[in-house]
C-alpha positions as CSV (number, residue, x, y, z in Angstrom):
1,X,-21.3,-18.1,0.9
2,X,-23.8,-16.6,-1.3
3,X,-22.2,-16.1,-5.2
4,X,-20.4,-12.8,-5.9
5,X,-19.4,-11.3,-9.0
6,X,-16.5,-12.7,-10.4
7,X,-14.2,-9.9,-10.4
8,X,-14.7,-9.3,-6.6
9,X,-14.3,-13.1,-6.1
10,X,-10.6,-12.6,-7.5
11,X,-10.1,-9.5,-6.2
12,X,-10.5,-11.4,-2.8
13,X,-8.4,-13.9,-3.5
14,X,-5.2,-11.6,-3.7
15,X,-5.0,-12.2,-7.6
16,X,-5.2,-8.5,-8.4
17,X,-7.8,-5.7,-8.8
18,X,-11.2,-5.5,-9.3
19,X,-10.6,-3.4,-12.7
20,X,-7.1,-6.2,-13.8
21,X,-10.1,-9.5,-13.4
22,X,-12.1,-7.5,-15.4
23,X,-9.4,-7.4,-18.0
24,X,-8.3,-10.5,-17.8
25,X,-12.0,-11.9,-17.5
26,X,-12.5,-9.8,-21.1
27,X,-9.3,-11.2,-22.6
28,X,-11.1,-14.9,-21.8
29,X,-8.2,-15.9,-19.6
30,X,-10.1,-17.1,-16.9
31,X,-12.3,-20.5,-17.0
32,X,-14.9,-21.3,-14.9
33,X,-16.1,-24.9,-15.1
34,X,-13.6,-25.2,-18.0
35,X,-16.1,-22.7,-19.7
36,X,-14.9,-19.4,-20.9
37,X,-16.2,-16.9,-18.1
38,X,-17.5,-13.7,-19.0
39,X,-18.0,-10.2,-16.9
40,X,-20.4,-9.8,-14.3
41,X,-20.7,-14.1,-13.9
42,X,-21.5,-14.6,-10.4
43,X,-19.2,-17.3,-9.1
44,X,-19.7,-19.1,-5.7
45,X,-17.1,-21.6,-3.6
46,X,-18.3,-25.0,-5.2
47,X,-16.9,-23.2,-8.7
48,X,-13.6,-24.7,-10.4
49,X,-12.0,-21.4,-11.1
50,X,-8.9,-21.4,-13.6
51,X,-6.6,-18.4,-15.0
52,X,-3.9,-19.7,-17.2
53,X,-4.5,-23.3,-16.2
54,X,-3.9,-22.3,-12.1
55,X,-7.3,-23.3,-10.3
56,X,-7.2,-20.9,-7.6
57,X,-7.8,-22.4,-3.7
58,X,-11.1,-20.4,-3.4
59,X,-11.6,-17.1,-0.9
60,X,-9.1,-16.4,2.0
61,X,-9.7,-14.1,5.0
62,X,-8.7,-10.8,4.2
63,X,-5.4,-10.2,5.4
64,X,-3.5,-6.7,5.9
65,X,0.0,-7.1,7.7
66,X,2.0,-4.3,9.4
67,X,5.7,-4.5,8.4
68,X,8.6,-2.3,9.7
69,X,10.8,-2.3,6.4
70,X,14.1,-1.7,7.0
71,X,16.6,0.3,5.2
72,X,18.6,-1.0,2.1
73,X,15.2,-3.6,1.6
74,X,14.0,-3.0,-1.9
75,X,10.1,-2.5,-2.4
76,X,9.7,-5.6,-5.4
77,X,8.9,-8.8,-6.1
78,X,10.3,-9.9,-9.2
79,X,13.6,-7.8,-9.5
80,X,16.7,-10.4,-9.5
81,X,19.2,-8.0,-8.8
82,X,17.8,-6.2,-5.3
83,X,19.5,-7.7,-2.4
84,X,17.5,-7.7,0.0
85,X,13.0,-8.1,-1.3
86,X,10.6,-7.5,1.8
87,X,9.4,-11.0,1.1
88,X,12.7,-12.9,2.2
89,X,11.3,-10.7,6.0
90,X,7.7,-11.5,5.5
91,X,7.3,-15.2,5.8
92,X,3.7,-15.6,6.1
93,X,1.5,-18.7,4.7
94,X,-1.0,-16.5,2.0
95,X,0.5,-14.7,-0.9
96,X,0.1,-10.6,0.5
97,X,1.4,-7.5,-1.6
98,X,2.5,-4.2,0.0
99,X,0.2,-1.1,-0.9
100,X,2.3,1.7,-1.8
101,X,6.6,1.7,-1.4
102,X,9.3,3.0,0.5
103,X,12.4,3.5,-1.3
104,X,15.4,1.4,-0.6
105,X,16.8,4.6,1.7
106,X,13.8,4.7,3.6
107,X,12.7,2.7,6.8
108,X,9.5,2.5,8.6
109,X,5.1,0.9,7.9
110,X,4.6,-0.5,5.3
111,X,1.1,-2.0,4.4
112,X,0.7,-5.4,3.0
113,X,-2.7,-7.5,2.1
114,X,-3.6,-10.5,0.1
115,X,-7.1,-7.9,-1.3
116,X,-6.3,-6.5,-4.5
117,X,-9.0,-4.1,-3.9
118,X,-8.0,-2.7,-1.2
119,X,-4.4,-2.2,-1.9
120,X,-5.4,-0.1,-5.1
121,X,-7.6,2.1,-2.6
122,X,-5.5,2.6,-0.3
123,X,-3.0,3.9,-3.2
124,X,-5.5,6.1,-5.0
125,X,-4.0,9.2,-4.4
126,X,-7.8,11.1,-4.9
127,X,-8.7,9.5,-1.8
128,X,-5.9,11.9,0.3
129,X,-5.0,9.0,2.5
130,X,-2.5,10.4,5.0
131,X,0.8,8.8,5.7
132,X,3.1,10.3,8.3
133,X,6.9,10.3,8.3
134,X,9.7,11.8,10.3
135,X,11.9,13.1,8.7
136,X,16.4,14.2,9.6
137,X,18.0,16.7,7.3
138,X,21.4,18.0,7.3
139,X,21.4,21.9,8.7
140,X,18.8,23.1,11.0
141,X,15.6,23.9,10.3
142,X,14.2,27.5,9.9
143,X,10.2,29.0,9.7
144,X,11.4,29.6,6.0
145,X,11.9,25.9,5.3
146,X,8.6,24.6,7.3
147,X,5.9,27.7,5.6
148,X,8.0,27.0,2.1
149,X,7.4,22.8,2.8
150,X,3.8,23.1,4.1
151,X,2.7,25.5,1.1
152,X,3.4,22.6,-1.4
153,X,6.6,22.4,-3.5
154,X,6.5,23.1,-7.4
155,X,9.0,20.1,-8.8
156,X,10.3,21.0,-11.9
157,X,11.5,17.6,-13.1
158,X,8.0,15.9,-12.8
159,X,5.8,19.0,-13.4
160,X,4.2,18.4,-10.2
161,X,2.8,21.0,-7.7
162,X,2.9,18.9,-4.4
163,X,-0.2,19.3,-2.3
164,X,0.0,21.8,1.1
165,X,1.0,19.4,3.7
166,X,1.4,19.2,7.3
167,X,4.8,20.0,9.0
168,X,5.8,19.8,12.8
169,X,9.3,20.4,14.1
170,X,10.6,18.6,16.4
171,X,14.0,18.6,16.8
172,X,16.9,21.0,16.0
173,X,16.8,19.1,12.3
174,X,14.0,16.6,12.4
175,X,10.1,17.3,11.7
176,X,7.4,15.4,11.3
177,X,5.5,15.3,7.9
178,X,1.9,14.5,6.7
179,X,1.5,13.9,3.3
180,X,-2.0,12.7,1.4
181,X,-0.1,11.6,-2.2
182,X,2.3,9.3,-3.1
183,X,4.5,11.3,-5.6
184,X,8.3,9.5,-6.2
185,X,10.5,10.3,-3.4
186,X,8.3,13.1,-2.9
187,X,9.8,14.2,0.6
188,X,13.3,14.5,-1.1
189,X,12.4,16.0,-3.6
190,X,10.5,18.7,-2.0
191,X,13.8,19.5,1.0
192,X,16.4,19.5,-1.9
193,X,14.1,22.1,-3.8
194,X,14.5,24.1,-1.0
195,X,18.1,23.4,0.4
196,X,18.3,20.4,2.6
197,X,19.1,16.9,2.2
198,X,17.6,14.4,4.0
199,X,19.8,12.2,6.3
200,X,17.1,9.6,7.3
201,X,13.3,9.2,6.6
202,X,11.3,7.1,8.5
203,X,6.9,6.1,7.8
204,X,5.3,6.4,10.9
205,X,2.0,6.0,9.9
206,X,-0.4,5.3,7.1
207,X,-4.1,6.1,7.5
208,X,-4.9,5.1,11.2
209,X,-2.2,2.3,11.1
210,X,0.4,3.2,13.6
211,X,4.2,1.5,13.7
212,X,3.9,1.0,17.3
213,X,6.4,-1.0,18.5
214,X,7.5,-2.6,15.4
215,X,11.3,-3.3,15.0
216,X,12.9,-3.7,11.7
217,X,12.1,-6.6,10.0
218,X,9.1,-7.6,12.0
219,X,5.4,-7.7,11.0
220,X,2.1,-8.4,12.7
221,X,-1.2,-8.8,11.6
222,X,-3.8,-6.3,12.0
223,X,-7.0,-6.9,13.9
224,X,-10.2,-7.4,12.9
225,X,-11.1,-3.9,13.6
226,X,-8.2,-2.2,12.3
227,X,-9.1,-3.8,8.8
228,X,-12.7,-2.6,9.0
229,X,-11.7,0.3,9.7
230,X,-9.5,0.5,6.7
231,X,-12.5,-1.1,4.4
232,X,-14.7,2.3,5.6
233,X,-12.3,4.5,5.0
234,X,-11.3,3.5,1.7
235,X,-15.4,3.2,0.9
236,X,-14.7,-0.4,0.3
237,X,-17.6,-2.7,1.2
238,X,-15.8,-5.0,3.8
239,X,-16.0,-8.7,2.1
240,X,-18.9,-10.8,3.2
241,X,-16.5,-13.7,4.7
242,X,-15.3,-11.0,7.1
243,X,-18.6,-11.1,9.3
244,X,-18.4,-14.6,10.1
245,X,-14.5,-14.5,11.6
């Protein structure tokens, strides 16, 4: 492998960001060749590479999983008192983060990946990524509710306009939802502003990444091409160890 900067080096290997090694790199926390490194360094596999006295293993594959979270699992890593983390599902050998959450009421795709990168593009809510949901409420659904929803909903306790949206009905008191931001419980927020509670809320989709046949508490890997695709889209350069898989 030819060297890289250092902050795409890190960013690779599922430490964090681009922009969090840069901080870190400025804050002298990282060594390489047990010599202070400093940004821009180009860094190649043959480095020693230490933050806090951890030599990191060198680059991994990129890795993006599909994971069906179920309801009552809590989006976090570190909180003691959650019952149930998406980690005690997700048993796989590289350390991967998800990219964007589902509350602990919510069910459905969630996006994980050891590229730091890519998992704070993919959650750049400038870059309109869509994420599809559907969506049960508790008294049927009128033209009111669906022009009111798709127009954007003003929430007064965040100060937030939310963004026109797509809405498709589908049952008596289910629709489907596309939304392009990540705002806090945004698709509660918005049916209680006008009336409705939701009863169950399920992801369905983020970007091109379908559910498919996923069952709660099961996960697969993406393919190559599913990956790539999710590089372009984000206008992420896809990492240079990826041609050679």
């Amino acid at each position: 492998m030819d060297k890289i900067r250092l902050n795409k080096y890190l960013a690779h290997c599922g430490v964090c960001s681009r922009r969090d090694a840069d901080r870190i790199i400025e804050q002298g926390k990282v060594l390489v060749n047990g010599t202070v490194a400093v940004p821009g360094q180009q860094v190649g596999l043959t480095d020693e590479i230490l933050i806090g006295g951890k030599q990191m293993q060198g680059q991994k594959k990129t890795v993006v999983l599909a994971f069906y979270k179920p309801i009552g699992v809590t989006c976090t890593e570190k909180d003691p008192h959650a019952e149930k983390k998406i980690m005690d599902f997700v048993k796989y050998p590289e350390r991967v983060t998800y990219a964007g959450r589902l509350d602990k009421d919510s069910e459905g795709l969630l996006l994980l990946t050891n590229d730091g990168d890519l998992i704070q593009a993919m959650m750049k809510g400038a870059n309109r990524h869509e994420k599809e949901y559907i969506v049960k409420v508790n008294k049927e659904i009128t033209d009111d509710f669906l022009s009111r929803m798709t127009q954007g909903i003003f929430l007064q306790e965040l100060n937030v306009k939310t963004r026109e949206c797509e809405l498709e009905k589908v049952g008596k008191y289910t629709f489907k939802i596309v939304l392009t931001q990540g705002v806090n419980r945004q698709i509660r927020r918005m049916c209680a502003v006008c009336g409705y509670k939701v009863q169950s809320l399920k992801r369905i989709r983020v970007m091109h990444v379908q559910l498919e046949n996923l069952k709660p508490g099961e996960y697969r890997e993406l393919e190559q091409k599913d990956v790539q695709q999710l590089y372009r889209d984000c206008g992420l350069q896809s990492p240079d160890y990826q041609r050679d898989r």
